[in-house]
NUTORTI-747985 format. One record per residue (C-alpha): chain; residue in three letters; residue number from 1; x, y, z. Coordinates in steps of 0.1 Angstrom, whole numbers, always signed. Layout:
> unit code pos px py pz
> A ALA NUM X Y Z
...
END
This chain:
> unit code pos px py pz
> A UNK 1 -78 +1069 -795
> A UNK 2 -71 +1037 -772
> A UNK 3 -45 +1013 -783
> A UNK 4 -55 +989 -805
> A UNK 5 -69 +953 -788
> A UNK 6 -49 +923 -797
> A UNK 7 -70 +897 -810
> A UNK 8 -56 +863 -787
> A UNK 9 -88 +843 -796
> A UNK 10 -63 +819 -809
> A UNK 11 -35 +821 -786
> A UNK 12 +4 +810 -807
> A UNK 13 +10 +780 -788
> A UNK 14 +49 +784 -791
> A UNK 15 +45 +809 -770
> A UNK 16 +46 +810 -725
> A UNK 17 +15 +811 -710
> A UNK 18 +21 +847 -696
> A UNK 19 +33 +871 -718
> A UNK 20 +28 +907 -722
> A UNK 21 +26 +937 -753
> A UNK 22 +56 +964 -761
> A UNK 23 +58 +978 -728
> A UNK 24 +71 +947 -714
> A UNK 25 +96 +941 -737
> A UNK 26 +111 +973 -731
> A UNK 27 +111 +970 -695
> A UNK 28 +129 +938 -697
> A UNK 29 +150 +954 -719
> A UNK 30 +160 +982 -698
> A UNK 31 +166 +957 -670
> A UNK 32 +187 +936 -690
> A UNK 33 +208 +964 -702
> A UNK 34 +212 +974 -666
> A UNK 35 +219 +941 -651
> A UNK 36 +249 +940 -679
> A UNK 37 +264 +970 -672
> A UNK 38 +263 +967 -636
> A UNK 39 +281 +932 -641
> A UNK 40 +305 +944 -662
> A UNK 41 +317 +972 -645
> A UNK 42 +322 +950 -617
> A UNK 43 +342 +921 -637
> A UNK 44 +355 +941 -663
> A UNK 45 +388 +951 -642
> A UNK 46 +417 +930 -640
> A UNK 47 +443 +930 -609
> A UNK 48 +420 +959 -588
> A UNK 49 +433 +983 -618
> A UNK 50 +399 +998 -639
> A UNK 51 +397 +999 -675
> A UNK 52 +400 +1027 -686
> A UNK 53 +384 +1045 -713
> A UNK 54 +406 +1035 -743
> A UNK 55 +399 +995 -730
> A UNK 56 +395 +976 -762
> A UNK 57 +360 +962 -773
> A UNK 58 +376 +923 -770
> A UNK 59 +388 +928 -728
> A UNK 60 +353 +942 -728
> A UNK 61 +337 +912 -746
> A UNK 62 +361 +888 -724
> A UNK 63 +346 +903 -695
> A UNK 64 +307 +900 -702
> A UNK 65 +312 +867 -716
> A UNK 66 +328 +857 -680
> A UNK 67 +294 +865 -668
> A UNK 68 +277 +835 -660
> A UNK 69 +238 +835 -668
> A UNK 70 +225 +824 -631
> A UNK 71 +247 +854 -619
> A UNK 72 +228 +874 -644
> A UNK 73 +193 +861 -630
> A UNK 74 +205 +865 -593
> A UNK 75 +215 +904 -599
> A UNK 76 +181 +908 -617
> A UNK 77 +160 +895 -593
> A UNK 78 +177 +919 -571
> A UNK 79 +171 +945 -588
> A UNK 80 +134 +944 -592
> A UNK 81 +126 +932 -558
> A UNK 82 +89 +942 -554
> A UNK 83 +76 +953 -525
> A UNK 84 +64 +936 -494
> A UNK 85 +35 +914 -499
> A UNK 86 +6 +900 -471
> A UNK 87 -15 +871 -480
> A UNK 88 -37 +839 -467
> A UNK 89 -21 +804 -477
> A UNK 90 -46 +777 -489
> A UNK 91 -49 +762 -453
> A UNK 92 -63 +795 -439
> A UNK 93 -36 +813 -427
> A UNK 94 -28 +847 -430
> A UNK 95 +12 +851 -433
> A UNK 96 +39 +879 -444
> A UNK 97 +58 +867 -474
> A UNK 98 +90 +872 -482
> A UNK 99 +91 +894 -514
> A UNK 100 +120 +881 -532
> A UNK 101 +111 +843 -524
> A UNK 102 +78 +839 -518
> A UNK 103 +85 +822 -487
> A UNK 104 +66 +828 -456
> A UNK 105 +87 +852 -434
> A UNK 106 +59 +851 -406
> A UNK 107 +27 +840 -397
> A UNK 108 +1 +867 -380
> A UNK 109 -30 +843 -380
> A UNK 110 -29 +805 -373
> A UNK 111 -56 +796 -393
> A UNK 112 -93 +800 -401
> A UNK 113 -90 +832 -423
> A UNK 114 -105 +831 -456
> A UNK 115 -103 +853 -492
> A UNK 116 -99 +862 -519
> A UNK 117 -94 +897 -504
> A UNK 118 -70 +911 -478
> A UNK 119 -63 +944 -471
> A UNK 120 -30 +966 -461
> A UNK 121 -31 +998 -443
> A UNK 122 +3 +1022 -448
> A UNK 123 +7 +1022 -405
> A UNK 124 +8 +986 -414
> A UNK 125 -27 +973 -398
> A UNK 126 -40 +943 -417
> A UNK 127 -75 +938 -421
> A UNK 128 -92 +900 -430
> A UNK 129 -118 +879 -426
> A UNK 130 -127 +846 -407
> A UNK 131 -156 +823 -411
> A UNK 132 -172 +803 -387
> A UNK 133 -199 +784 -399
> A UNK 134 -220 +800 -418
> A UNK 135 -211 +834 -410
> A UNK 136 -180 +858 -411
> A UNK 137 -163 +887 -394
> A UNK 138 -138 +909 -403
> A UNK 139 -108 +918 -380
> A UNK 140 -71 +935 -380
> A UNK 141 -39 +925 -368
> A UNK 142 -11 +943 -370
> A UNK 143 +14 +934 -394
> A UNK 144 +41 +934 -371
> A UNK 145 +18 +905 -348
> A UNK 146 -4 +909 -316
> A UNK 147 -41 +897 -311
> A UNK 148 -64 +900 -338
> A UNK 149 -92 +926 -332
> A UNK 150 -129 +920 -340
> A UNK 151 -144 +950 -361
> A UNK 152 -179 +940 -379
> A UNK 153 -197 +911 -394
> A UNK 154 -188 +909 -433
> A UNK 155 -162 +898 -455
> A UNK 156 -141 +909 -480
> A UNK 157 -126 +941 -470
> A UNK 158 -113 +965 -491
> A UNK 159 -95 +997 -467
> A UNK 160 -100 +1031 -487
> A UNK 161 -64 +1045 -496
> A UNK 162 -68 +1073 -471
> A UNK 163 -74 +1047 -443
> A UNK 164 -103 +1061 -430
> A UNK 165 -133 +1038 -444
> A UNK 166 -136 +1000 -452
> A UNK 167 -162 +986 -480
> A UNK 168 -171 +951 -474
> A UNK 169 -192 +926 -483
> A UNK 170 -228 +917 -460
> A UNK 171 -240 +884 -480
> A UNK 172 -251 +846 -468
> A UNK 173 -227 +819 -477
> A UNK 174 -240 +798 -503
> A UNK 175 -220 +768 -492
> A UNK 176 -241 +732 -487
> A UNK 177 -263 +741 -452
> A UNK 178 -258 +778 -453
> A UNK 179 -282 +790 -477
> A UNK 180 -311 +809 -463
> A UNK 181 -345 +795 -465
> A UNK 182 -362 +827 -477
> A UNK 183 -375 +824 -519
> A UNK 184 -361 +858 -525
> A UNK 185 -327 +862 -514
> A UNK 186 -322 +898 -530
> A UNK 187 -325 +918 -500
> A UNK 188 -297 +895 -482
> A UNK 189 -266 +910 -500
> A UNK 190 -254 +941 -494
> A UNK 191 -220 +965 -500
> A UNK 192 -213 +984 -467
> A UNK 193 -189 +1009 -464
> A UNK 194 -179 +1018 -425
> A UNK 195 -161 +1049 -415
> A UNK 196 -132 +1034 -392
> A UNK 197 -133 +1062 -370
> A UNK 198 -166 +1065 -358
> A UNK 199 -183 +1028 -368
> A UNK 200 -205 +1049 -387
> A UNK 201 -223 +1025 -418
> A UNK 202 -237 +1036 -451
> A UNK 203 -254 +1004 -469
> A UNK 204 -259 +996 -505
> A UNK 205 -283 +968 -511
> A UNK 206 -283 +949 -544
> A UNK 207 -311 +966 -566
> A UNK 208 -335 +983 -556
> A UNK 209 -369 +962 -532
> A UNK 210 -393 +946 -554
> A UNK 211 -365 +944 -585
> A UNK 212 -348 +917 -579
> A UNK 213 -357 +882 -596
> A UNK 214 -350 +865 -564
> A UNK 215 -314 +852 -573
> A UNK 216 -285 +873 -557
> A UNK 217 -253 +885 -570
> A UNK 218 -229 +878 -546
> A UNK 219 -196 +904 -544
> A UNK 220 -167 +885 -552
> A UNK 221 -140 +912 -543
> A UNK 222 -138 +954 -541
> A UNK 223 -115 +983 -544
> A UNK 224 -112 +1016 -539
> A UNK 225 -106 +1043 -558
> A UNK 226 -80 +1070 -555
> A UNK 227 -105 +1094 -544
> A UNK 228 -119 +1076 -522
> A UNK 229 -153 +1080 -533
> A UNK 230 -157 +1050 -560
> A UNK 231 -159 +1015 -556
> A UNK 232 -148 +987 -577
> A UNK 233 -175 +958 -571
> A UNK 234 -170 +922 -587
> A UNK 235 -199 +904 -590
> A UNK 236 -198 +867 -593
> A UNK 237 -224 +844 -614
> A UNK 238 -259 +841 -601
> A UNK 239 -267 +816 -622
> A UNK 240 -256 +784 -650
> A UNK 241 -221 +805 -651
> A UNK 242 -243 +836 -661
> A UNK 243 -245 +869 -644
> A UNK 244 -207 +882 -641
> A UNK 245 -202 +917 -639
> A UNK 246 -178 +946 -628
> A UNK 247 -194 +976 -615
> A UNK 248 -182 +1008 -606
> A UNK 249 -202 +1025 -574
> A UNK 250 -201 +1065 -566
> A UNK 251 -207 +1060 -529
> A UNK 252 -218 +1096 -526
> A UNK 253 -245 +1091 -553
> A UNK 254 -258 +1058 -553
> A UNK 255 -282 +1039 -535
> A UNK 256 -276 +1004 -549
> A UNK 257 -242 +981 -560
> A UNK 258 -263 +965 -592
> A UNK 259 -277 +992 -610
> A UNK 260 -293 +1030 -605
> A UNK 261 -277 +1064 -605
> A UNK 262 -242 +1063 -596
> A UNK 263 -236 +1027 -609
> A UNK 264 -219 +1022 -642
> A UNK 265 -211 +992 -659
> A UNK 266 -177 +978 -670
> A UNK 267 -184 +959 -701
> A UNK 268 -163 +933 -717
> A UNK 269 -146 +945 -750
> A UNK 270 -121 +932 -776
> A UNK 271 -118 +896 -786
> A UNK 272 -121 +864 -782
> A UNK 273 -158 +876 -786
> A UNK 274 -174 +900 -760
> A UNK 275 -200 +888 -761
> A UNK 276 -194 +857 -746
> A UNK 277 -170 +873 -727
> A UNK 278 -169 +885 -690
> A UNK 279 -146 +902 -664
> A UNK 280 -146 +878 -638
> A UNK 281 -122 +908 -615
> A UNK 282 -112 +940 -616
> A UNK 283 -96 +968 -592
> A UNK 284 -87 +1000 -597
> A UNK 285 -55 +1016 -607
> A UNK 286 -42 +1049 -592
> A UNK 287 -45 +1059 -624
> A UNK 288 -84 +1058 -624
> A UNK 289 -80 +1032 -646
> A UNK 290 -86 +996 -642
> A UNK 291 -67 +962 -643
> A UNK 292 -91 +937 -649
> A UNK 293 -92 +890 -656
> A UNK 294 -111 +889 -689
> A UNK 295 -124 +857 -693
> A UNK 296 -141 +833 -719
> A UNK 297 -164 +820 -719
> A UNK 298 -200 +825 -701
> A UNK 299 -229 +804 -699
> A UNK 300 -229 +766 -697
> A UNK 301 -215 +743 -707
> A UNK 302 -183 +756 -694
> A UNK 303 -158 +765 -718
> A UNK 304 -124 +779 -705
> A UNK 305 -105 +794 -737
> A UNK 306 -96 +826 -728
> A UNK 307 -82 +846 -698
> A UNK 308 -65 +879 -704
> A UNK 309 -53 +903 -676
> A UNK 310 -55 +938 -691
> A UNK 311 -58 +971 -681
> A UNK 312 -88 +991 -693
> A UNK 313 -105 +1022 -688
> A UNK 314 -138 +1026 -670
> A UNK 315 -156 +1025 -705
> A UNK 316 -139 +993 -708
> A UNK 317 -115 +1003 -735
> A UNK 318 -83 +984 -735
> A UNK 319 -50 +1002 -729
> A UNK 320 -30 +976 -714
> A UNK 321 -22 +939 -718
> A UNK 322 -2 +929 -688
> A UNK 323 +1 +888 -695
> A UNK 324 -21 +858 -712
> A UNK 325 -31 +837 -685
> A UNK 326 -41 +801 -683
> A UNK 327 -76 +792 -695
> A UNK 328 -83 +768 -666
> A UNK 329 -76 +783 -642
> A UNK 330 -94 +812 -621
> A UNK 331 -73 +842 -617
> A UNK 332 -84 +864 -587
> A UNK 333 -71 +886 -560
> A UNK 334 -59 +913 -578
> A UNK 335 -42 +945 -565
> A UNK 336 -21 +979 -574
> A UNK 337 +3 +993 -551
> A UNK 338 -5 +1028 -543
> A UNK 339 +20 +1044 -570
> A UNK 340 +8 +1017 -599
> A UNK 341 +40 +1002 -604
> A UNK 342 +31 +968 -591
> A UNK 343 +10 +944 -600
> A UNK 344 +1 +914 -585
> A UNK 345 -31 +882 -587
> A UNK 346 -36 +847 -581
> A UNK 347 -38 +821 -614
> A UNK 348 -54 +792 -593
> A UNK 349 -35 +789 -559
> A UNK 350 +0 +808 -573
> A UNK 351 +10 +841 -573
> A UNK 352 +25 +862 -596
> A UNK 353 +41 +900 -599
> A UNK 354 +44 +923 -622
> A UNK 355 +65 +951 -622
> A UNK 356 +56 +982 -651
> A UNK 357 +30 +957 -667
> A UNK 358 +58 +935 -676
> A UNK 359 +57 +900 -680
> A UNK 360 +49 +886 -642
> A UNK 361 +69 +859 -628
> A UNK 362 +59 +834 -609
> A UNK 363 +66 +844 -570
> A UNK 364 +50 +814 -552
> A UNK 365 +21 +791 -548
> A UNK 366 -3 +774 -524
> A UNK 367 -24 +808 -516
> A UNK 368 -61 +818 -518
> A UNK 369 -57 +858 -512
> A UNK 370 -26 +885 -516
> A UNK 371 -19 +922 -511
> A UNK 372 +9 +943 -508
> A UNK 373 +18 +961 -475
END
């Protein structure tokens, strides 16, 4: 039976903005107690001699006590360093970051690439995409620097975790001037997924021809699964703030991204109401399961009083609640690293970690896409 969902339809205002259930506290816990000891037994010894086992509990307490609390912070920052971390800064350029700061350790691409999504492979190839104009390309760069290489039209790249296939995104901007002239726009957006290897492409349109009502549902971000087979696709609003969705694509079964055999839908559960509710991202977790920005609410006129980064199974059951984020602001660009253990998205332009689905910090600001490497 899944755990049981916290109702934060009226979030405790005493509390941070970004906060997260039991497992968090113990983590933090664990860290803390860590930090401590690790202090101590380095302080806790007067004139290079150690204390020895029969030290008494005041020398012990005069010792921890000596511990200042920014020398506490510094050693557990250290501790939890995540790992490294690729993303594309709000001016369009894609950077390495430094992943105890947050400061740019090197910049691979000037300028001109775009997001939310970035991907890493593990020989350290990055792949992105750049727009000019109306239209868009993906390329890679390796992460150590070099030219950037041309692969395919599309955006959004998502690299399978065996590195041998990329699903992207084949859609029309929708920015002022871009948008096609055509009354049914349906047949325009498409999920490819390209075998590296050979350039070979298998395409999934939208729905199905003559089933579309003529507005599209543009992909807003993708991810793999751990097998390799399924696909995470986000689906942005087609219309008045309506139309989110999160749906999960067999690639060896289906024929469409939207709906048909081998497409299931992600629903929004729990509370505020799910009704009104809608998973504005998710990605996959090595795990199978999924870690997901629950937002509230749908529809127009906008109201922004929920937005809740959980982890949930396929059904949409909760499991997980990683933090409470801000209302306002979108929160995008998720990812896993391959063993789970980190987690990482954009609220508005900053980024923030997580370590074990604890409380995430706060690692730096001013980007538009992240990924680890």
């Amino acid at each position: 039976m899944p755990a049981a969902v916290p109702d934060m339809s009226v979030p405790d205002a005493s509390m941070p903005a970004h906060r997260s259930g039991g497992r968090a506290l113990l983590a933090r816990s664990m860290a803390a107690a860590a930090v401590l000891a690790l202090l101590a037994g380095c302080g806790g010894s007067s004139g290079g001699k150690a204390a020895g086992a029969g030290a008494s509990d005041s020398a012990t307490a005069s010792a921890s006590a000596a511990v200042s609390p920014s020398a506490i912070a510094r050693a557990a920052r250290s501790a939890v360093r995540p790992p490294g971390i690729v993303a594309v800064t709000a001016a369009g350029a894609l950077v390495v970051l430094n992943p105890a700061t947050g400061s740019i350790a090197r910049t691979l691409v000037p300028a001109g690439v775009i997001g939310d999504e970035i991907s890493v492979a593990r020989n350290g190839m990055v792949y992105f995409a750049v727009s000019s104009g109306c239209t868009a390309e993906i390329e890679s760069i390796a992460e150590s620097g070099g030219s950037p290489v041309m692969i395919t039209p599309g955006l959004l790249p998502a690299l399978s975790p065996d590195g041998t296939k990329i699903a992207f995104a084949n859609q029309p901007s929708l920015a002022a001037g871009c948008v096609p002239s055509s009354p049914d726009l349906t047949p325009l957006y498409k999920l490819v997924v390209r075998t590296l290897g050979t350039g070979a492409e298998v395409t999934y349109p939208m729905v199905p021809p003559g089933q579309g009502n003529g507005l599209p549902a543009p992909i807003s971000h993708l991810s793999w699964s751990a097998d390799n087979q399924h696909v995470a696709v986000s689906v942005s609003q087609i219309q008045d703030n309506e139309g989110w969705n999160l749906t999960l694509v067999d690639t060896a079964a289906a024929k469409y991204y939207m709906r048909g055999a081998g497409v299931s839908l992600v629903p929004a559960t729990g509370q505020p109401s799910p009704r009104d509710s809608y998973l504005r991202e998710g990605v996959y977790l090595p795990s199978g399961e999924l870690f997901i920005s629950r937002a509230c609410c749908a529809g127009v006129p906008v109201r922004n009083t929920s937005r809740l980064m959980w982890e949930v199974t396929p059904s949409g059951a909760f499991v997980h609640q990683v933090a409470v984020g801000y209302a306002t602001l979108d929160h995008t660009s998720l990812d896993a690293t391959p063993s789970g253990k980190w987690l990482l998205y954009l609220a508005g332009q900053d980024l923030y970690v997580s370590e074990g689905g604890a409380t995430p910090r706060k690692l730096t600001t001013g980007l538009i896409a992240a990924a680890w490497r």
